[in-house]
C-alpha positions in Angstrom: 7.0 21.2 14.9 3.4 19.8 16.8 0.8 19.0 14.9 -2.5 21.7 14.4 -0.4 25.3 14.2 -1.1 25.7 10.7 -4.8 24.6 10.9 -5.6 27.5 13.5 -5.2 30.0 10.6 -7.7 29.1 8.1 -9.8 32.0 7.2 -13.3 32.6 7.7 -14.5 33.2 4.6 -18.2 35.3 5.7 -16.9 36.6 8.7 -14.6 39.6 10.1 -11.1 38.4 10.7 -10.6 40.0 13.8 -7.0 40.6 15.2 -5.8 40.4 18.6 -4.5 37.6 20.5 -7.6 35.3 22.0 -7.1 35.3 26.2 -9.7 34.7 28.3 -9.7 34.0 31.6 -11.1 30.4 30.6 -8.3 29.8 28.1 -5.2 30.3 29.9 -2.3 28.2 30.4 -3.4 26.0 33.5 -7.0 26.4 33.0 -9.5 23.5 33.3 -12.2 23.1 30.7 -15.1 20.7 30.6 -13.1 19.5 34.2 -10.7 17.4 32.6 -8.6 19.0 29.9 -6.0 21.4 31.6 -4.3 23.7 29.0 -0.7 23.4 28.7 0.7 25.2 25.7 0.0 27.3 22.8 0.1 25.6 19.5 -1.0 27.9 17.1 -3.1 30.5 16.7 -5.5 32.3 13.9 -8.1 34.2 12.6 -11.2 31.6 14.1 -9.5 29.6 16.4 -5.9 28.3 18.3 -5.1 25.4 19.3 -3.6 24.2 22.7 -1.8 21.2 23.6 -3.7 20.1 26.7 -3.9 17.2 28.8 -7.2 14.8 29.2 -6.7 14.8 33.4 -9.8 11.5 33.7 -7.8 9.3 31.3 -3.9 10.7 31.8 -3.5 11.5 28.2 -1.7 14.5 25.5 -4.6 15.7 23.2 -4.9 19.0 21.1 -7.5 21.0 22.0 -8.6 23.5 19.1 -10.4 26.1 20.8 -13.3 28.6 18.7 -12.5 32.7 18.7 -15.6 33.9 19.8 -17.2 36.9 18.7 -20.5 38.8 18.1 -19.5 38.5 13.8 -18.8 35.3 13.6 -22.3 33.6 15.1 -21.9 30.7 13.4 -18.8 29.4 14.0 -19.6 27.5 16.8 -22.4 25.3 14.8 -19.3 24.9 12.4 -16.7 23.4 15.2 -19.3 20.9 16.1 -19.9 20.2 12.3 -16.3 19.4 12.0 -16.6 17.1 15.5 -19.6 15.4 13.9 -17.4 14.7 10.0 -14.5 13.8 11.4 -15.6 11.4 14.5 -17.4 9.6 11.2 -14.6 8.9 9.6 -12.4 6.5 11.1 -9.2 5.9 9.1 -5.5 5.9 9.6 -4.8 9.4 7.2 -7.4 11.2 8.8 -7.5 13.0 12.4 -9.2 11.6 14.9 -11.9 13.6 17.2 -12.4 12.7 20.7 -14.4 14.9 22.1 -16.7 18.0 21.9 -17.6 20.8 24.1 -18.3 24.0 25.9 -16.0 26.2 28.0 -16.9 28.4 30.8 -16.5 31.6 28.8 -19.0 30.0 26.3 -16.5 29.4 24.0 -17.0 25.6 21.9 -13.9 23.8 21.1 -12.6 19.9 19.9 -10.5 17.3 21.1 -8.5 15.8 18.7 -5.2 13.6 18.5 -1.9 14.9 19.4 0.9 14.6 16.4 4.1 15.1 16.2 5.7 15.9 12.8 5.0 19.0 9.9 3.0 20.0 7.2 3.0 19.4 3.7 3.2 23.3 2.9 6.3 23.3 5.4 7.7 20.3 3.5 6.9 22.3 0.1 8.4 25.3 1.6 11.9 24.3 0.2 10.3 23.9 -3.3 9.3 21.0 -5.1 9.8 17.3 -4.1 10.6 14.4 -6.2 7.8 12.8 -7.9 7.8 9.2 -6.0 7.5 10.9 -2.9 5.0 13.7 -4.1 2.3 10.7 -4.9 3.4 8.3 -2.1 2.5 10.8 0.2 -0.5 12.1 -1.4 -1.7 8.5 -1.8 -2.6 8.3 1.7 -4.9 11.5 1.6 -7.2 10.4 -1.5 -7.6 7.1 0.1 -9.0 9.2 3.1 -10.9 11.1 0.8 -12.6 8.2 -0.6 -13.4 7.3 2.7 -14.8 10.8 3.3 -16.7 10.6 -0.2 -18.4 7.2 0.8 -19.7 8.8 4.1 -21.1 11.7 2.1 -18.9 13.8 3.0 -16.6 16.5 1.8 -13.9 18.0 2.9 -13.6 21.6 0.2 -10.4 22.6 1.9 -7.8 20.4 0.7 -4.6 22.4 0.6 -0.8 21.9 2.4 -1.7 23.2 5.2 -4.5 20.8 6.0 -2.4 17.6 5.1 0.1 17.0 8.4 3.1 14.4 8.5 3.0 12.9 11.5 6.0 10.9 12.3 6.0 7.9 15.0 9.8 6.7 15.3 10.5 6.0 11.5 6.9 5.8 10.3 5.5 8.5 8.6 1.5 8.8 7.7 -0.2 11.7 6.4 -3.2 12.7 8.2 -6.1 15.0 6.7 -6.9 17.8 8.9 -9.6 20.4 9.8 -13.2 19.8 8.5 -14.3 23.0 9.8 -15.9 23.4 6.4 -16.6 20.0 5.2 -20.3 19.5 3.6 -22.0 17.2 4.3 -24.9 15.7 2.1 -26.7 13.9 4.5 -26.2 17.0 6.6 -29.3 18.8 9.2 -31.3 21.4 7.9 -28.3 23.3 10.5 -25.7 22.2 8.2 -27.1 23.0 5.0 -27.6 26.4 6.2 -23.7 26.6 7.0 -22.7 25.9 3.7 -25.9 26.9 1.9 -25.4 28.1 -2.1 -23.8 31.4 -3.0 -20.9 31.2 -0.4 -17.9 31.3 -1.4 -16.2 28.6 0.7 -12.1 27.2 0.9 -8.5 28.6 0.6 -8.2 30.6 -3.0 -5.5 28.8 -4.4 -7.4 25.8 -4.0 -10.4 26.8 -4.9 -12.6 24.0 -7.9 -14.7 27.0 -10.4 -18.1 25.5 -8.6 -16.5 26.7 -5.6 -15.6 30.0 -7.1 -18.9 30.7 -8.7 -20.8 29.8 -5.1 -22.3 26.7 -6.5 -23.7 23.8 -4.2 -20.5 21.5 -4.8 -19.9 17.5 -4.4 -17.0 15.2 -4.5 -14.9 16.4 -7.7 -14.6 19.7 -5.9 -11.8 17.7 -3.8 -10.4 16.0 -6.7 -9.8 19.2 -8.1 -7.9 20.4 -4.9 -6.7 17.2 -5.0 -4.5 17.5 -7.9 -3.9 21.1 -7.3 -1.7 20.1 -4.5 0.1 17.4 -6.4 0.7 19.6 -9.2 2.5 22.4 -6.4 4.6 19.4 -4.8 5.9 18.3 -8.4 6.1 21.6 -9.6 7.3 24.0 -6.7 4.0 26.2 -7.5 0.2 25.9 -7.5 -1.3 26.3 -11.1 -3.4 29.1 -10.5 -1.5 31.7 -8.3 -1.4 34.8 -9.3 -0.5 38.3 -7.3 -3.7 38.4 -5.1 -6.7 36.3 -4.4 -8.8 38.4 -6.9 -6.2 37.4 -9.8 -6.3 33.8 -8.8 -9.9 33.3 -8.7 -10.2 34.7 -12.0 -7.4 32.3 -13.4 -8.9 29.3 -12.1 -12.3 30.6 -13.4 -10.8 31.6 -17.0 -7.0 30.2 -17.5 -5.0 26.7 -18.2 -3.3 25.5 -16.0 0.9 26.1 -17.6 1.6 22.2 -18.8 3.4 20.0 -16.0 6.7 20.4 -16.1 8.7 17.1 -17.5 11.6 16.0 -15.5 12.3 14.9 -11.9 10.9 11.8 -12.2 7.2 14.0 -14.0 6.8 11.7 -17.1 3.4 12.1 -19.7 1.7 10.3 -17.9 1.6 11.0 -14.8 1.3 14.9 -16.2 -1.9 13.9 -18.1 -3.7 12.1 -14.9 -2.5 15.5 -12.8 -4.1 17.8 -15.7 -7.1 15.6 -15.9 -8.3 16.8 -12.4 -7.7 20.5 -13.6 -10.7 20.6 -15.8 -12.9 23.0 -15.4 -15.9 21.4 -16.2 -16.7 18.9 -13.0 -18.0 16.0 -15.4 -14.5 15.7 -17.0 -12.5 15.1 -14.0 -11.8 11.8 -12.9 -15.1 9.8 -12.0 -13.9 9.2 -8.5 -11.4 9.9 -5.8 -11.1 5.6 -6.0 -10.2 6.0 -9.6 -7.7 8.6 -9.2 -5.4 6.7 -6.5 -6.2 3.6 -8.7 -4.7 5.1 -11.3 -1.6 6.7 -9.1 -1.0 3.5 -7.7 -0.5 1.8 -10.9 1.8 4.9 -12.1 4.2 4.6 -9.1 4.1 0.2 -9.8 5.1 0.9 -13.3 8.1 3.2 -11.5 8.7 0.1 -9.5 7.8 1.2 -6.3 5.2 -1.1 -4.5 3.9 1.3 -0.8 3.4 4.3 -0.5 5.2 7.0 2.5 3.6 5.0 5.3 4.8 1.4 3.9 1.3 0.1 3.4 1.3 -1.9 0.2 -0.1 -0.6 -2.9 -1.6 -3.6 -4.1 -4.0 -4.0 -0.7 -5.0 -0.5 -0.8 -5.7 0.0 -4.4 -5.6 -2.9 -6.7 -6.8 -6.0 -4.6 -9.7 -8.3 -6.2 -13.9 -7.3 -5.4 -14.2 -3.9 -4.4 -10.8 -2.5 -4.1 -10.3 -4.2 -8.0 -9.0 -1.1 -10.5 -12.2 0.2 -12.6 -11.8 -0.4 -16.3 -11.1 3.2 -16.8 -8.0 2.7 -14.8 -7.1 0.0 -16.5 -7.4 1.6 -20.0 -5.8 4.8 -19.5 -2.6 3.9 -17.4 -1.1 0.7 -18.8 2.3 0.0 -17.3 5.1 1.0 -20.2 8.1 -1.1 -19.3 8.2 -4.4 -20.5 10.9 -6.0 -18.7 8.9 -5.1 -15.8 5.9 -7.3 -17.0 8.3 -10.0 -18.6 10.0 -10.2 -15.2 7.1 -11.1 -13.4 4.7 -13.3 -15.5 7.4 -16.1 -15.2 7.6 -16.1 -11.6 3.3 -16.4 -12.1 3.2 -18.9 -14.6 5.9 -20.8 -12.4 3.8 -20.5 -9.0 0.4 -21.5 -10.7 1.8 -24.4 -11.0 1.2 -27.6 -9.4 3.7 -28.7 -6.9 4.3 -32.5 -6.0 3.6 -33.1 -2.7 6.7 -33.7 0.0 6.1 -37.6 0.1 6.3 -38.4 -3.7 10.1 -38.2 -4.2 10.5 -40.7 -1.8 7.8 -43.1 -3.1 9.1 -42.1 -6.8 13.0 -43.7 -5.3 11.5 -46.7 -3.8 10.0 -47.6 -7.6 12.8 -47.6 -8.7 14.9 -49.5 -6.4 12.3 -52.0 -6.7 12.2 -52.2 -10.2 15.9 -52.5 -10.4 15.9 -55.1 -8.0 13.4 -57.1 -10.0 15.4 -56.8 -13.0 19.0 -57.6 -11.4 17.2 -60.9 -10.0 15.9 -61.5 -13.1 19.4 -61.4 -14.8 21.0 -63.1 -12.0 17.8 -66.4 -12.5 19.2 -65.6 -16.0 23.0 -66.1 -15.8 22.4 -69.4 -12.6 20.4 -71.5 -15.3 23.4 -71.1 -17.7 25.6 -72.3 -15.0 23.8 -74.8 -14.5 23.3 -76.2 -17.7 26.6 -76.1 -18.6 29.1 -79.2 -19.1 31.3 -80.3 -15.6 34.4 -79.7 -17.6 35.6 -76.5 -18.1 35.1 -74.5 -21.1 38.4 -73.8 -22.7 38.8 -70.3 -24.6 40.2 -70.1 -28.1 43.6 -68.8 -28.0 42.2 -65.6 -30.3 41.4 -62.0 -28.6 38.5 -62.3 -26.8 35.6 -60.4 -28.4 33.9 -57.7 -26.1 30.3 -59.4 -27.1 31.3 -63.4 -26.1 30.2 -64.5 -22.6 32.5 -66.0 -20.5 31.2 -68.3 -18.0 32.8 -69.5 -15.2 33.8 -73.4 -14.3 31.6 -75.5 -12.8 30.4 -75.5 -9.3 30.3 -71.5 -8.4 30.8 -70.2 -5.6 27.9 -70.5 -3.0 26.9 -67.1 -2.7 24.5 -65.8 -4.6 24.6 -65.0 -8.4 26.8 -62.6 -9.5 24.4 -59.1 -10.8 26.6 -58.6 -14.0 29.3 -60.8 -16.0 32.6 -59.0 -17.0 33.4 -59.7 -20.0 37.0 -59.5 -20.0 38.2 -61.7 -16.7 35.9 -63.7 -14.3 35.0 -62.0 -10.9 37.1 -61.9 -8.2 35.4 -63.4 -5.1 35.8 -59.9 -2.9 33.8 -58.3 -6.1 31.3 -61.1 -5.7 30.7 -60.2 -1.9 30.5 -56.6 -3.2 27.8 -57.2 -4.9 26.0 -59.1 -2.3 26.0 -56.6 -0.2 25.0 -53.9 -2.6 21.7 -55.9 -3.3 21.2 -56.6 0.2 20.9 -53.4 0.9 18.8 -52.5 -2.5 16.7 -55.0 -1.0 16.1 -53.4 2.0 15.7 -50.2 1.1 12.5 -51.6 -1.0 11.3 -53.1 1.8 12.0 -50.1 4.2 9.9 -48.0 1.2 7.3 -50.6 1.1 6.4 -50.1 4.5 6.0 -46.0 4.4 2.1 -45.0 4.9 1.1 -43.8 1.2 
């Protein structure tokens, strides 16, 4: 499936929904609009807009081009198209769409250039039921670090729901995009603006719907954390918490029923339950203090499951729990502690063990050289030793008693030794041989020179 046929059908809330496929002569397969983006195919199509796969002619590109259903009831939509041109082309960040362009076409009718993706949505990936919980929150992951992006622009987006989250695949890489801010606020917004989402209408997709939104009241932030974890409790669950037989029904349960409790299993332990249910509140002020403390949060539950990325490979750690600004807020840190201790023991060796201090490359050779040298000095000393006691000793030869030798007596050889030099170490059973003796010479020789060769090494 291409990207952008399940965002043509959003609804228009104030408006008449009127039916009938949208052909114009300016919107046909082949047409030129703007006199560079020829129309190719059909996408998708809806109530307030469809969306074509054209192609950008000046720079030899794909792009979607979402295209506005004009009508004498629905006025404002154009002023909302460009207010989605103007959110999104703020907001520059790998899980959210990119916006190229913005115009008019011949006809009159406004419309916006966007990225063309290849992949699905999440509501067709939820269409087979519910997904495992490691998945569910490594692919939502993505989407509140978008929305906290959004958030810190001023911005947000009050339509969270599967259909707005799209899969885009690229070979083996998968990233989740956020789509369609046809109805995003904005609170730096025009006077224009305001009036597009002015107080006291009722804005967003039922299901999804915060109670603020319900109610008509001016709404901020938490009304996407509450979407938020509306759609991660239908991917764990296989259901959204407030459904009910019509739209009626549902906005009355999410103004006046609890959500059923998370179901355990599939990987859905307490924990991850209790952050899920803590966006369902439905007093704003209880939810979570920020879409950054929510994927904090995530983040550390899906560390403690051992998992270290989430769906697009990008490293949990980096995103969420790196030092300065990206460090977790206390709150995280209080309420999601990581349970398994073989998990912390296993690590905080391998820490203790690298902040330690490492001897540099050169010192094991300088370490050897010391003690060749050393040894050297002691074996001469022994040897100056054992030549004065040849010396000294009478030009007869020293007869040994008859009785065992004992392993402690010294036995000295006859006078005049042999020229070379002194032998490193007496045996004490049998005088050295003469090969043994040259043995040793060349063993010290070349103890000798190694000193000499360490001696020399640029410390």
């Amino acid at each position: 499936m291409n990207a952008f046929a399940s965002a043509a059908h959003d609804p228009e809330p104030n408006g008449s929904d009127e039916s009938g496929p949208m052909r114009t002569r300016a919107t046909r397969r082949g047409s030129l609009l703007a006199g560079k983006y020829r129309l190719e195919s059909l996408l998708g199509e809806g109530g307030m807009a469809c969306v074509w796969r054209a192609h950008n002619e000046a720079l030899d590109v794909p792009v979607a081009l979402k295209l506005l259903r004009a009508g004498p009831s629905n006025l404002r939509l154009p002023q909302r198209l460009r207010q989605e041109a103007r959110a999104a082309a703020r907001l520059v960040h790998p899980s959210i769409v990119r916006v190229f362009d913005v115009g008019v076409a011949d006809d009159g009718e406004p419309f916006i250039v966007m990225e063309l993706l290849n992949g699905s949505s999440l509501a067709d990936e939820l269409g087979g039921g519910k997904i495992g919980s490691l998945r569910a929150v490594q692919l939502l992951l993505p989407i509140a670090e978008a929305l906290t992006v959004a958030h810190a622009e001023g911005i947000v987006h009050r339509d969270l729901k599967p259909e707005n989250v799209f899969l885009a695949t690229s070979g083996e890489r998968l990233q989740p995009k956020l789509l369609d801010f046809g109805i995003a606020k904005l609170h730096r917004a025009s006077a224009v603006a305001a009036k597009l989402t002015e107080v006291g209408t009722t804005l967003g997709s039922p299901s999804y719907m915060s109670p603020e939104q319900v109610r008509g009241d001016d709404v901020d932030y938490r009304a996407d954390i509450w979407a938020f974890c509306v759609v991660l409790y239908e991917a764990l669950s296989g259901a959204a918490p407030f459904d009910r037989a019509d739209a009626p029904a549902t906005l009355d349960a999410i103004m006046s029923a609890e959500p059923a409790p998370l179901p355990l299993g599939n990987g859905v332990d307490e924990r991850l339950a209790r952050l899920v249910h803590s966006g369902l509140a439905k007093d704003p002020a209880a939810r979570p203090a920020s879409m950054r403390e929510l994927g904090e949060k995530l983040a550390w539950w899906l560390l403690s499951q051992g998992v270290a990325s989430d769906i697009s490979g990008a490293s949990l750690a980096a995103k969420w729990l790196l030092p300065g600004d990206a460090r977790p807020s206390h709150e995280a840190l209080a309420e999601i502690t990581r349970p398994a201790p073989a998990f912390e023991q296993a690590t905080q060796p391998a820490r203790r063990r690298r902040g330690r201090a490492r001897l540099p490359n050169w010192a094991l050779p300088v370490v050897a050289g010391l003690l060749l040298v050393s040894g050297s000095i002691a074996w001469a000393s022994s040897s100056s030793s054992l030549t004065a006691e040849s010396v000294a000793a009478p030009s007869a030869p020293i007869v040994v008693a008859a009785s065992p030798p004992v392993a402690s007596e010294r036995v000295v050889l006859a006078k005049n030794p042999p020229v070379p030099p002194p032998v490193a170490s007496v045996n004490t059973e049998a005088p050295p041989s003469s090969s043994e003796s040259a043995a040793d010479a060349a063993a010290r020789a070349e103890a000798n020179a190694r000193a000499r060769r360490v001696a020399r090494l640029p410390f």
